[in-house]
C-alpha distance (Angstrom), angle and dihedral (degrees) to the residues before:
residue distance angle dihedral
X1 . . .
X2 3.81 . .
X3 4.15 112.3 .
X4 4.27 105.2 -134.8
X5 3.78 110.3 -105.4
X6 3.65 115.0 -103.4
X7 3.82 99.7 -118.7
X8 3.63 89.5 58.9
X9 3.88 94.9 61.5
X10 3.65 92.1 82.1
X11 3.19 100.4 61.8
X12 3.97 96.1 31.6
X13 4.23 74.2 64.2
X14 3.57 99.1 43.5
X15 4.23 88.5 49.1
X16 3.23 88.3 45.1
X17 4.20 97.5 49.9
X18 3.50 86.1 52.2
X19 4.18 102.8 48.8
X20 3.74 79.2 46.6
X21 3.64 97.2 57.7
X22 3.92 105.6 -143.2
X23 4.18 122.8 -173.1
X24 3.72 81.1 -114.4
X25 4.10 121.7 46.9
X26 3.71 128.4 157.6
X27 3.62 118.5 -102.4
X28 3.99 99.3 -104.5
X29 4.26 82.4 63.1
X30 4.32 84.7 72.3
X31 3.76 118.9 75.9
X32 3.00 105.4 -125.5
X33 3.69 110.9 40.9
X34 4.12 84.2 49.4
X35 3.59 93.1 54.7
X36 3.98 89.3 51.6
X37 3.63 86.9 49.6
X38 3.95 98.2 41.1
X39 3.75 98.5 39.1
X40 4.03 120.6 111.1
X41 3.43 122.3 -108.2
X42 3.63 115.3 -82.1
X43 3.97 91.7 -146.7
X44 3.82 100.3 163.4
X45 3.78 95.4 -42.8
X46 3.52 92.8 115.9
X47 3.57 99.8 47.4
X48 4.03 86.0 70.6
X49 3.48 127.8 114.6
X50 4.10 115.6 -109.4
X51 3.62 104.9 -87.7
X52 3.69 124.1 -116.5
X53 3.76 93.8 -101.8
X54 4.23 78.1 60.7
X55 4.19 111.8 106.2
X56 3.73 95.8 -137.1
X57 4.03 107.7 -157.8
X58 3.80 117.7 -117.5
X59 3.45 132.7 134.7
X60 3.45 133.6 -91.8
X61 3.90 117.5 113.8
X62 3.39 136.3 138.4
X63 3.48 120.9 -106.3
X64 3.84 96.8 -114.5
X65 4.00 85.7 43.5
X66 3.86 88.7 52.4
X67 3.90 85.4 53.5
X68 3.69 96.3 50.9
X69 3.38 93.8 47.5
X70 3.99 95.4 52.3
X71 3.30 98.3 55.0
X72 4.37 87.7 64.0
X73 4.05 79.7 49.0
X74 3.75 89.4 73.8
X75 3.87 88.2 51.1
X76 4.00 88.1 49.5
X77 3.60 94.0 49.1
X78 3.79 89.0 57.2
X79 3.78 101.3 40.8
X80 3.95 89.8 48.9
X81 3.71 95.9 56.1
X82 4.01 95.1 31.4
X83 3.68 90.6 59.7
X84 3.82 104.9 33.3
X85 3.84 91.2 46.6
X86 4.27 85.0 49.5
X87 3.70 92.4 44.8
X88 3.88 98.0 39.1
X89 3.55 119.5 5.6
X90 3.74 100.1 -111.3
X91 3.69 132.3 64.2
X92 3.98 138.3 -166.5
X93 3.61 97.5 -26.7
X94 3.39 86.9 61.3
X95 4.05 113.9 33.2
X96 4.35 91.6 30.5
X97 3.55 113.0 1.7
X98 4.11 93.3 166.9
X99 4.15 82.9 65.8
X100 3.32 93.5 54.0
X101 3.90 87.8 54.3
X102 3.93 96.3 -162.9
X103 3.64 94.9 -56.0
X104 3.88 115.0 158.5
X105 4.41 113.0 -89.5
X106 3.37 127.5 -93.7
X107 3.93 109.5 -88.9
X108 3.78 110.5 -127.6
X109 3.77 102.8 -1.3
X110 3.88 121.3 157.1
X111 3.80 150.4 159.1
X112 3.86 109.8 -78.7
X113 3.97 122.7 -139.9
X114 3.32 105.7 -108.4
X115 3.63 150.4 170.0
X116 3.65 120.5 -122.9
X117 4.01 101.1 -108.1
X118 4.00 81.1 50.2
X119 3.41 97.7 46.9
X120 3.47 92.5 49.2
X121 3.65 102.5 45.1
X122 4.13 93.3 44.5
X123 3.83 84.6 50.3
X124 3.74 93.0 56.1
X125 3.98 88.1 46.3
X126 3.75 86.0 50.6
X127 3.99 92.5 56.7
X128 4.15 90.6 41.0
X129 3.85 80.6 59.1
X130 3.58 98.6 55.0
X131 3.69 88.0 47.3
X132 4.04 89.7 53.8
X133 3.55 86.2 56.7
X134 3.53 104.1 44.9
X135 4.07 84.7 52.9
X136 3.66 91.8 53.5
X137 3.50 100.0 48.6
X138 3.52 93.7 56.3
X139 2.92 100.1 42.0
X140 3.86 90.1 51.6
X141 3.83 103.0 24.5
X142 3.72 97.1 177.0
X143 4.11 84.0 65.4
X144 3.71 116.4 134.3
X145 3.78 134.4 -108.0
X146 3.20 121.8 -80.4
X147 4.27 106.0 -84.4
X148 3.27 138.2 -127.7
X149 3.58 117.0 -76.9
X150 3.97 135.6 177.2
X151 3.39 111.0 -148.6
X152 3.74 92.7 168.7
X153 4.00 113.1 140.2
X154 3.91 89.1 -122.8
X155 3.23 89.4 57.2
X156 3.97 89.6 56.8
X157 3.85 83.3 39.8
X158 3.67 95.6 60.8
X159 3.72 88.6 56.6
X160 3.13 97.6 53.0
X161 3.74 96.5 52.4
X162 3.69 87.1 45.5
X163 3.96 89.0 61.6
X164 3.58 105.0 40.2
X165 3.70 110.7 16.5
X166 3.72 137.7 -106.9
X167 3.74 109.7 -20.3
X168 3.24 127.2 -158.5
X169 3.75 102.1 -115.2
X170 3.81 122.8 8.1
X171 3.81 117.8 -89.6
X172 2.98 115.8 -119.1
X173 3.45 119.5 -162.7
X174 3.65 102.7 -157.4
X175 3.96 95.6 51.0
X176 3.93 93.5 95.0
X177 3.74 148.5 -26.1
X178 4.21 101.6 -83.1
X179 4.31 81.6 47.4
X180 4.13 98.0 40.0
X181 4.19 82.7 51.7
X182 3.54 105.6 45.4
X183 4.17 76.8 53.2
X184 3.76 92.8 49.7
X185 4.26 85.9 49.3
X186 3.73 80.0 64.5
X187 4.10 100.0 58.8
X188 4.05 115.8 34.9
X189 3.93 100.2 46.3
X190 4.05 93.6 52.3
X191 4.26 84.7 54.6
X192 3.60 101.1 46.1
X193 4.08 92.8 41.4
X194 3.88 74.8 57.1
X195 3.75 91.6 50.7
X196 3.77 93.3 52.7
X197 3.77 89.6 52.3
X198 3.48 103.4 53.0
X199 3.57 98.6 43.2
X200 3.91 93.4 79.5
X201 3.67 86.0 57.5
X202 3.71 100.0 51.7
X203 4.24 122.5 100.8
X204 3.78 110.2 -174.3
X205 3.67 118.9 81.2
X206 4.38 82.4 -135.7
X207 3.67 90.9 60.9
X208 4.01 96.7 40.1
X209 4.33 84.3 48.4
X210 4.12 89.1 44.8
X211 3.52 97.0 47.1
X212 3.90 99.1 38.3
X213 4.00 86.7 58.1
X214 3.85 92.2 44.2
X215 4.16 91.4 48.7
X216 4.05 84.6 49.0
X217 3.90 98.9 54.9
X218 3.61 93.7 38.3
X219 3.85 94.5 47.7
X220 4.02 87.2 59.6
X221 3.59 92.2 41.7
X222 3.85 84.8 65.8
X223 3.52 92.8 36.8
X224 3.85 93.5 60.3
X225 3.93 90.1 44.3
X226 3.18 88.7 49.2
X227 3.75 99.6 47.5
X228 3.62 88.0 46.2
X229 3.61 87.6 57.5
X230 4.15 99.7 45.3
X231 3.70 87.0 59.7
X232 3.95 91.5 54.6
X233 4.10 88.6 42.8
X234 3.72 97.8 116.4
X235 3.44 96.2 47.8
X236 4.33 128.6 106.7
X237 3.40 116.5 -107.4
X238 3.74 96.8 169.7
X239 3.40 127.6 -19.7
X240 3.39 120.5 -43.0
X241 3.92 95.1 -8.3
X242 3.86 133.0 92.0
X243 3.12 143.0 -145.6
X244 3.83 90.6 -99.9
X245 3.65 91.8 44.8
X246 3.60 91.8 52.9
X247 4.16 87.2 50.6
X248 4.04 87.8 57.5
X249 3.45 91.8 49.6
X250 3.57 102.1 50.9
X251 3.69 85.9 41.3
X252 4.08 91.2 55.6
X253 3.50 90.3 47.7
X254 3.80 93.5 58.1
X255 3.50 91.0 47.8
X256 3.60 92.5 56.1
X257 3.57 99.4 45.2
X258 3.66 91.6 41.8
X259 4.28 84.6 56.4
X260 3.77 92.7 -135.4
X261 3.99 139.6 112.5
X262 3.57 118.5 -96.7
X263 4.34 106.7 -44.6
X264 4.22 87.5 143.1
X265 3.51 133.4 60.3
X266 3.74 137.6 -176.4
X267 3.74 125.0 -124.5
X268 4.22 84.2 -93.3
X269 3.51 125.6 41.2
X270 3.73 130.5 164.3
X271 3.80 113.0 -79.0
X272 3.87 93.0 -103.7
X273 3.66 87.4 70.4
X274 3.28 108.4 43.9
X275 4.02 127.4 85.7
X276 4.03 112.1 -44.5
X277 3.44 83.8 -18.3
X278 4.08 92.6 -77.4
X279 3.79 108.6 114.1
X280 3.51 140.2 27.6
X281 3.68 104.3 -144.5
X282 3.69 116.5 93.2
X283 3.42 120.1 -160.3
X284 3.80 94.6 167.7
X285 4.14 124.9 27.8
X286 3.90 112.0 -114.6
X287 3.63 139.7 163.7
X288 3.62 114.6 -124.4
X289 3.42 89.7 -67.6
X290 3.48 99.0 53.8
X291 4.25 81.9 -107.1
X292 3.87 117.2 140.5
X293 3.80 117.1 -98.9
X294 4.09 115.3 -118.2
X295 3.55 118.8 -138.6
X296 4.59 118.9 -164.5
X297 3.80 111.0 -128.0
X298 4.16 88.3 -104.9
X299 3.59 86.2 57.5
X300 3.69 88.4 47.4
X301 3.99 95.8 54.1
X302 3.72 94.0 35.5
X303 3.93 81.8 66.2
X304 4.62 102.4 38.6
X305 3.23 81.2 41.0
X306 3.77 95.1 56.7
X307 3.98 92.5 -158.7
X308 4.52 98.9 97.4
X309 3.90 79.9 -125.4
X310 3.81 122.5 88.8
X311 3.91 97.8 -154.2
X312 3.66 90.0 50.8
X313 3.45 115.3 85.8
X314 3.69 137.7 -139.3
X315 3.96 153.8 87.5
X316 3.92 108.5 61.6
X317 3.22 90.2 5.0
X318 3.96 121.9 51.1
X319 3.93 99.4 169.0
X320 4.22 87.1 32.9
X321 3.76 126.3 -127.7
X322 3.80 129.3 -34.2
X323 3.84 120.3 -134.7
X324 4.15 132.3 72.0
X325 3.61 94.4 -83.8
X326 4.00 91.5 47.9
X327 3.62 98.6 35.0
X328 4.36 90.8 49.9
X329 3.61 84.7 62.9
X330 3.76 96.6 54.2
């Protein structure tokens, strides 16, 4: 048996001060004081110009493009503020206030409970989001204001009741990390299902580029959330249900408000759906070839909306969605 070496019984302590949780822990134990300390150099890395595997924002769409593509900017507008609000308290008005162009506040939007490695990684998705909407809008500069969103925990409540029955207390999706994810399993997946369905209907070679690096950042947004998620699986939420149970149910309920087969999956499914056929967990949502699903933008609203009808609004979006597709629904 090999003894540890001494110099690595510092930090063996420190690690272990920080799992642990004391009143008192050093300052490398919060996030963001150890990723100041931790982070590389910046040297003159950052004084580079974007590379050309960059997209670089201009416009140039189509007019049926341009609508495609607004009707994920509803989906931005609520990710951005859902997850910098969680991660930091604040939201657009704060962090990019020229993207959210003078449209009305979030309704209900606050500072989750989080743990560090949460906290962190929501706060990175939080900044990604800002960046998706900064490359829409110029790309599209006739894009709408941001629109009106409620963000309220009820709101996220009511969902949850409407997926797996009447709960003892209300969820509340801002109470801790395992509660603030299984809320964030609800938002990403719905917009990049989106992204894989438009793209088939797009014609410029700037919308195809825009939207392939949207559907990319947003697919591993999920796939972190939901990795986060698969390693909780076993564990209660409420009585008698799991955090994998309570995956499948909010995964039924989209399918049935969405009024399609099977395009969502929880984080277990029976064997027959998962990969090949050969396991039954499910860290990422595939078709039988392991293919993301597509979802059309009514399918999309039937499900933010939370109402099975896109002209009817409601949920995250009181007033509905903003943009030709959205609006023609109304």
């Amino acid at each position: 048996m090999h003894s540890r070496s001494p110099q690595f019984a510092p930090l063996f302590l420190l690690l272990l001060i920080c799992a642990v949780g004391a009143s008192w822990s050093p300052p490398l134990c919060k996030a963001n004081e150890y990723d100041e300390a931790m982070a590389p150099q910046q040297g003159d890395v950052c004084q580079e110009p974007p590379s050309n595997g960059s997209y670089i924002p201009a416009p140039g769409v189509t007019d049926s493009d341009a609508d495609n593509i607004l009707v994920a900017l509803n989906l931005e507008y609520l990710e951005s503020e859902f997850f910098l609000f969680g991660a930091t308290g604040a939201g657009l008005d704060r962090f990019a206030p020229e993207l959210a162009a003078g449209g009305p506040a979030p309704i209900g939007a606050q500072k989750a409970n989080l743990d560090n490695l949460t906290r962190d990684i929501i706060e990175q998705f939080g900044y990604q989001e800002v960046g998706h909407l900064r490359a829409i809008k110029e790309t599209i500069p006739e894009a709408f204001p941001r629109v009106q969103l409620d963000l309220r925990k009820e709101v996220f409540a009511a969902t949850m009741e409407a997926a797996l029955g009447k709960l003892p207390e209300p969820f509340d999706a801002y109470a801790n990390s395992q509660n603030y994810l299984l809320a964030s399993y609800l938002i990403p997946y719905v917009g990049l299902t989106g992204y894989v369905g438009a793209n088939p209907q797009l014609q410029s070679e700037r919308a195809k580029r825009l939207v392939a690096g949207l559907l990319a950042v947003e697919s591993g947004q999920d796939a972190v959330i939901r990795t986060l998620l698969y390693e909780q699986r076993n564990e209660q939420v409420v009585q008698g249900m799991t955090v994998a149970d309570v995956t499948e149910k909010i995964s039924q309920l989209r399918n049935k408000l969405g009024k399609t087969g099977i395009v969502d999956e929880g984080l277990v499914v029976p064997q027959c759906l998962g990969a090949e056929g050969r396991t039954s967990g499910n860290s990422l949502a595939g078709d039988a070839n392991s293919v993301g699903y597509a979802r059309t933008p009514a399918q999309i609203f039937r499900i933010v909306y939370g109402t099975g009808n896109e002209s009817m609004p409601g949920g995250f979006y009181p007033e509905g969605g903003r943009g030709r597709v959205a609006e023609s629904f109304l």
